[in-house]
N, C-alpha and C positions, 0 to 999 in steps of 0.2 A: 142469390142469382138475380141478374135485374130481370124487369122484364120484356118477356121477347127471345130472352137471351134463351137458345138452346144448351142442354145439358152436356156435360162434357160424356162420351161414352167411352167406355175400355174394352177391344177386342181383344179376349184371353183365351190362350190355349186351355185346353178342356173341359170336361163338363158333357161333352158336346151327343156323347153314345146313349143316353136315355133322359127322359121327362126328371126322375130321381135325382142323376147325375147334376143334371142340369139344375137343378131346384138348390141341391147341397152348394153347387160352388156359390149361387148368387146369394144361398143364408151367411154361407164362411167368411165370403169377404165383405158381405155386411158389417156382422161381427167386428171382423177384423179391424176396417173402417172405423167403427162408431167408437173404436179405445183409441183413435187417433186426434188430433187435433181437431180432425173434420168432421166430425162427430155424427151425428145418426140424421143431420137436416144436410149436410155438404155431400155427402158422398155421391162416387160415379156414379153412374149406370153399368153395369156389366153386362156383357155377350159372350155366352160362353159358346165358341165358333167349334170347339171339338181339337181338329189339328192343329201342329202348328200352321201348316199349309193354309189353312181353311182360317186362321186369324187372321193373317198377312191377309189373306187375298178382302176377306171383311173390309178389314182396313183399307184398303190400295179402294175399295170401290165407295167406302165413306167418306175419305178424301177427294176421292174425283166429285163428290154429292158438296162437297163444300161443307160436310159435318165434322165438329169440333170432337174429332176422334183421337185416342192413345191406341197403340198396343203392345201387350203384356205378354211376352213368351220365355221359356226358359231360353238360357243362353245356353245349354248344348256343353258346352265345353269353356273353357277357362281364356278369359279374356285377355287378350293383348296389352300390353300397358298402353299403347301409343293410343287405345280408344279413349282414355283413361287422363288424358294430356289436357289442361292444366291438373295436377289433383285439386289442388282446392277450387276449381269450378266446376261441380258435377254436371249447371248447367250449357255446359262445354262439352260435356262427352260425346264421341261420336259412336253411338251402337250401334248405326246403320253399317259403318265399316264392316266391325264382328260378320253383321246379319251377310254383309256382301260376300265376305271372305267362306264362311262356313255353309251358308245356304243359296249365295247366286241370288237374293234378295235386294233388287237396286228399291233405293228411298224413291218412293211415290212423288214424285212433280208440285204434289200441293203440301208435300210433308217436310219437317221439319227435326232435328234430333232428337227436340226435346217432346216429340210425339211417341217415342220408340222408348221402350223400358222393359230390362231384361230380368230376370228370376236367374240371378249366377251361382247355383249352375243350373239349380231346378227346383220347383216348389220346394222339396224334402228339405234345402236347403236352409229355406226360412224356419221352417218346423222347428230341426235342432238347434237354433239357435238359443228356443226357451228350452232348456233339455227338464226341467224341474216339473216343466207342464205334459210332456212326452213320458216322465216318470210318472206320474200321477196317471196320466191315460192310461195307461197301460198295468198300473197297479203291481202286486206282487207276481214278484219272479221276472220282472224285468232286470234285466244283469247289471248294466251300466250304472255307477252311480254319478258319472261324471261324462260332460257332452265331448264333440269331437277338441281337437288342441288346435292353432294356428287361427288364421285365417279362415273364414268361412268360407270365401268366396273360390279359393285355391282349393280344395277340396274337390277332389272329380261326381258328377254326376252318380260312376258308377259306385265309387267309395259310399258318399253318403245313404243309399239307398241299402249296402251293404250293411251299415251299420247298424239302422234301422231296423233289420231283417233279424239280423244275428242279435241284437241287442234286447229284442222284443218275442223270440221265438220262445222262452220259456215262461210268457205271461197266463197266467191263470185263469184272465177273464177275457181276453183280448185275441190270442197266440202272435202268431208272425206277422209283422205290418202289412197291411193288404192296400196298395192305393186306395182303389175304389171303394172301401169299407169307410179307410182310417184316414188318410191327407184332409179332404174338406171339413171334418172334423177335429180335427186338431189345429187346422187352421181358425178355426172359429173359436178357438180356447186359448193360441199363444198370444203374448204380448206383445206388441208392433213395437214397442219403445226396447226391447231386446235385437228383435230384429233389424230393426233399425242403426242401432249401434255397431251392431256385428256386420251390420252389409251395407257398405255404402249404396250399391244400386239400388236398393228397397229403397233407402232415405230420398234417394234421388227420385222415386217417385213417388212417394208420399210427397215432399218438397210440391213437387210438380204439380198436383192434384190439389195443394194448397192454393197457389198462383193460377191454377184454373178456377178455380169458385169462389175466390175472393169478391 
């Protein structure tokens, strides 16, 4: 970072209902973080704002502050392709559309596309990507020996959380995936370079987060 230079911050949905909560997500995606490129001195800053509401609006008001803010919310439901136009320019995507179409979210006035980065469809999403690290967490009597088929990103919100649920309810040490327990936790144990591959949107902000703290 040169100096002077303010740090880039990431307003991200959750976290946001206790001091604990709060604590787990800014460990996880440290974690997370420091097995990426950007390593344990480049990384964001994180704001875990709670809702998605409560992200967006973060955001909308560090923008108007002239602060070099992203923000990180799931995307809800399954993306449009037309967000998605060029494919091989992710830094081309429009997510603000999505956000517009599904949430009534217009892009902030000082904001830009590449400020906006979505979780398609939802954290859990990234999770099973490393399914070998979700096997391990969960140890024996976990069912699945093998993660979801396709596309990750095509994959509904409420599918992947299902499978999680059902896949993990006869673990021994664990039981049934519990968000609040288990998500910032396993986030802080998968491999970004899995998730990365399986989800173009992660890469696209990772990518992103690169080009901010260069």
């Amino acid at each position: 970072m040169k100096p002077g230079q303010m740090p880039v911050v990431v307003y991200v949905e959750g976290g946001g209902d206790t001091e604990l909560l709060r604590r787990a997500l800014h460990e996880a995606f440290s974690a997370y973080f420091g097995r990426t490129h950007l390593g344990n001195k480049r990384r964001p800053r994180m704001v875990a704002s709670g809702s998605r509401q409560n992200a967006f609006d973060d955001f909308r008001t560090a923008k108007s502050q002239g602060k070099p803010a992203l923000l990180l919310v799931d995307s809800e439901d399954a993306m449009d392709a037309q967000c998605q136009l060029p494919v091989a320019r992710p830094d081309q995507w429009k997510p603000w559309a999505h956000l517009a179409n599904r949430d009534s979210w217009n892009k902030p006035s000082h904001a830009t596309e590449s400020d906006c980065h979505l979780m398609t469809q939802c954290m859990e999403s990234w999770l099973v990507c490393d399914w070998e690290t979700v096997k391990r967490y969960f140890g024996q009597g976990f069912a699945s020996k093998h993660g979801p088929k396709g596309g990750i990103e095509a994959i509904s919100k409420a599918d992947v959380l299902e499978l999680l649920k059902n896949e993990s309810k006869g673990s021994k040490t664990k039981g049934e995936y519990q968000k609040g327990r288990d998500s910032f936790k396993l986030l802080a144990e998968i491999d970004p370079a899995m998730v990365c591959a399986a989800s173009p949107w992660a890469k696209r902000f990772v990518d992103e987060l690169g080009r901010r703290k260069s």
